[in-house]
C-alpha positions, 0 to 999 in steps of 0.5 A, spaced: 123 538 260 119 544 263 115 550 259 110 554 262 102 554 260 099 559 255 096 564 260 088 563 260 082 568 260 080 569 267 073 566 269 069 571 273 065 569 278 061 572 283 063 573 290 061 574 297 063 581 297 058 582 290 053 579 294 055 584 300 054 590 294 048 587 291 044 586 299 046 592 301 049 589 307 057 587 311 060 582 309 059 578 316 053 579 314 052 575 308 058 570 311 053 570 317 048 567 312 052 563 307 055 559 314 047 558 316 050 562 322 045 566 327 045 574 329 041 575 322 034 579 321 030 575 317 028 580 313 035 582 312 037 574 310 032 574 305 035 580 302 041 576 302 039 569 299 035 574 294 042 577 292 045 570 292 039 567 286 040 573 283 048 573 282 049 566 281 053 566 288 056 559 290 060 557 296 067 555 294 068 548 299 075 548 298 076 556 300 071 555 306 074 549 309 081 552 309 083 557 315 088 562 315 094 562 320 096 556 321 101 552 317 100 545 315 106 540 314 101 535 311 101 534 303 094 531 299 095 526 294 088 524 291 088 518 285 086 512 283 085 505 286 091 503 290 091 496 287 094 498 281 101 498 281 101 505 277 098 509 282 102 506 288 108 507 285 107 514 285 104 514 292 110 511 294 115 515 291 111 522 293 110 520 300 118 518 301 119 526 297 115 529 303 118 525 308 124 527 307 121 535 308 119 532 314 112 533 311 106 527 312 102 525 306 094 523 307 092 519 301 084 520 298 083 514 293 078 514 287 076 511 281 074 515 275 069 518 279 068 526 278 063 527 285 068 523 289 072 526 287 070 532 289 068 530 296 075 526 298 078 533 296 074 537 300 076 533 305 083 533 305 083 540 305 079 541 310 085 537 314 090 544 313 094 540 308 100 545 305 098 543 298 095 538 293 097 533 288 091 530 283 092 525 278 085 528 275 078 524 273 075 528 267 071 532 271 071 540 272 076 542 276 074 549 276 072 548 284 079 548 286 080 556 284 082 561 289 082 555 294 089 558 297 092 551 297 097 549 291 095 544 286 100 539 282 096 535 278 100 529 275 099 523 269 094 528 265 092 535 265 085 538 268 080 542 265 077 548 269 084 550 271 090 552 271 096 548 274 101 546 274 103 539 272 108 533 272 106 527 266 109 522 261 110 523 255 105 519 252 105 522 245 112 519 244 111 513 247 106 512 243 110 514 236 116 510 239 111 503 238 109 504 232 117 506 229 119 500 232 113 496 230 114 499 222 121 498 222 120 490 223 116 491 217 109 491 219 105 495 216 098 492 218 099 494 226 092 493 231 092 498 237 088 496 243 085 502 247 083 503 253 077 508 254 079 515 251 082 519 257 087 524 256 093 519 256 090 514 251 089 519 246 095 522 246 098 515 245 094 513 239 096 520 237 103 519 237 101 512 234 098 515 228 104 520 228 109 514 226 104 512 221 104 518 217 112 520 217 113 513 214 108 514 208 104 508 211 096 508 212 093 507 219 088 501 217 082 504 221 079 497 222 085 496 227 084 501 231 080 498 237 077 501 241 075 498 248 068 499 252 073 498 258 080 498 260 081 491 263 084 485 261 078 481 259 076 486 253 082 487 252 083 479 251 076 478 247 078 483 243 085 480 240 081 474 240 077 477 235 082 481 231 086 475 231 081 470 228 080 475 222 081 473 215 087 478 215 089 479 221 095 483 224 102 482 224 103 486 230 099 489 236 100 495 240 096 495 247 096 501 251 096 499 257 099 495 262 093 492 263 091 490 256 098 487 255 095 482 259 089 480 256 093 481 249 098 476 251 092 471 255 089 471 248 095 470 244 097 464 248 090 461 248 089 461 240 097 458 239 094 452 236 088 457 231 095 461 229 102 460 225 106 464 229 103 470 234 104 477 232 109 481 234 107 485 241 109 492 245 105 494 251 105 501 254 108 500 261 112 495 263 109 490 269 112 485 274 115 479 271 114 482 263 122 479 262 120 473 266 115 470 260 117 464 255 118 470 250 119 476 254 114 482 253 117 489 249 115 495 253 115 502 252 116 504 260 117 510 264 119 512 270 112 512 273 115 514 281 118 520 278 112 522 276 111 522 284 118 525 286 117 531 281 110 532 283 112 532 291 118 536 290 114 542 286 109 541 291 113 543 296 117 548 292 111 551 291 107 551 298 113 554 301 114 560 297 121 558 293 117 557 287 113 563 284 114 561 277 107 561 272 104 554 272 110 549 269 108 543 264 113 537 266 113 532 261 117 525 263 120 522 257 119 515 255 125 509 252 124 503 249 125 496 253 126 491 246 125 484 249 123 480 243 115 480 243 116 486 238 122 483 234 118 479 230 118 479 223 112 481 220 112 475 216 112 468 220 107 473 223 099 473 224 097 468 220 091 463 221 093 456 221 088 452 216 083 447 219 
């Protein structure tokens, strides 16, 4: 589905031309100071620099590395760290999109690292590309406004800016788990979250959502939150949940990350255990139908994330789409395998010793 943003109120921010009014002085003249180039009386640079500390004057990186009458046939796609199937699978479909326009993708990659960011940004506009696709971090994007380049951001929304952006539904995928899990009849259900970015917020939104609509509490104890999204914490976390007077029947993990650690956990504590709990995992991950109890996902199509951020790139860098920002939101489906099939009473009990 596709639907447009509230407008936003515009931040004003002063510019080159303000600083120019405040000096008394040309443009050039205060480009001239701004650039570190030559030509300018002392006098009148200090003149300059005093209008720019006075105004609050900052020189937009983006806009200055970018240079009119020159089109470019290279798209940018900046995101996280490559080894990670969700991100290659998102470069891989968007670079085949832009191939097929004839245009080339250069890749920047970062991890969670707003400065980084930043820079790997400024770089790759500095390259003349046509457009930008951003999986964004949590930083401010405000610095990409007025940058005369398109932005696609893709997975979650920035702040600081308006854009358009191509995303999952995580809000039903997470509701989807949890229906799914309630109606197994558990009702004591443990959800591991990786560390509360845009995406994982909005799934144990959805979570919570289920519960409400089915007239069953959210055990707050069950909701474990994890001081970083990898497999080891998420499988030191289900070790302890697990080993609770009461534990839970079934387990939601948000990640496909976390899946893992769920099921290395769950597989080391068989003898400690009854029966392992029902699982769901968000996103599915190579070989989840291979296992002896093969793992119940809720999926999505991850590389059409990539496509439809590249050809609304596209779109948008050639002209043929002048519409507000779009919201694109890509649905989620369940993918029942038999880990999140079992019946919450042959389920989550500790084996006495």
């Amino acid at each position: 589905m596709s639907e447009t943003f509230p407008s936003q109120p515009e931040v004003s921010r002063p510019t080159m031309i303000d600083v120019a009014r405040r000096a008394g002085v040309g443009l050039g003249t205060v480009s001239r100071v701004v650039n570190g180039g030559h030509g300018v009386r002392d006098e009148t640079a200090q003149r300059v620099r005093a209008a720019i500390d006075e105004l609050g004057f900052q020189r937009n990186e983006v806009a200055r590395a970018l240079r009119p009458g020159k089109k470019s046939t290279s798209l940018a796609l900046v995101l996280g760290d490559l080894t990670n199937p969700f991100y290659a699978s998102i470069a891989k479909a968007s670079l085949e999109v832009a191939g097929q326009s004839g245009f080339a993708v250069v890749l920047g990659s970062v991890d969670e690292d707003p400065e980084g960011e930043k820079r790997a940004i400024q770089e790759l506009v500095s390259r003349q590309v046509a457009g930008l696709m951003i999986v964004p971090d949590q930083g401010d994007h405000a610095f990409l406004q007025g940058a005369g380049v398109p932005v696609v951001f893709v997975d979650r929304p920035a702040t600081g800016i308006d854009a358009d952006i191509v995303m999952v539904d995580n809000e039903g995928g997470g509701r989807i788990a949890a229906e799914h899990l309630l109606e197994q009849g558990h009702e004591r259900i443990a959800i591991i979250l990786a560390p509360s970015y845009y995406t994982i917020g909005r799934r144990l939104r959805g979570f919570r959502r289920a519960h409400r609509a089915a007239g069953i509490e959210v055990d707050e104890s069950l909701v474990i939150q994890l001081p970083e999204g990898n497999a080891e914490a998420a499988e030191k976390a289900t070790r302890e949940v697990m080993l609770r007077p009461d534990p839970p029947t079934a387990i939601f993990s948000s990640t496909n990350f976390l899946t893992e650690g769920v099921l290395r956990a769950l597989g080391e504590l068989g003898s400690e255990l009854n029966n392992e709990p029902a699982v769901v995992g968000f996103d599915d991950f190579r070989l989840a139908d291979m296992l002896p109890t093969p793992v119940t996902v809720v999926a999505s199509d991850i590389a059409e994330l990539g496509r439809s951020a590249a050809r609304l790139l596209l779109d948008r860098a050639s002209g043929a789409d002048t519409r507000p920002p779009q919201r694109i939101v890509l649905p989620c489906a369940l993918i029942e395998r038999g880990s999140g099939e079992r019946p919450p009473d042959s389920a989550g009990k500790r084996k006495a010793r």
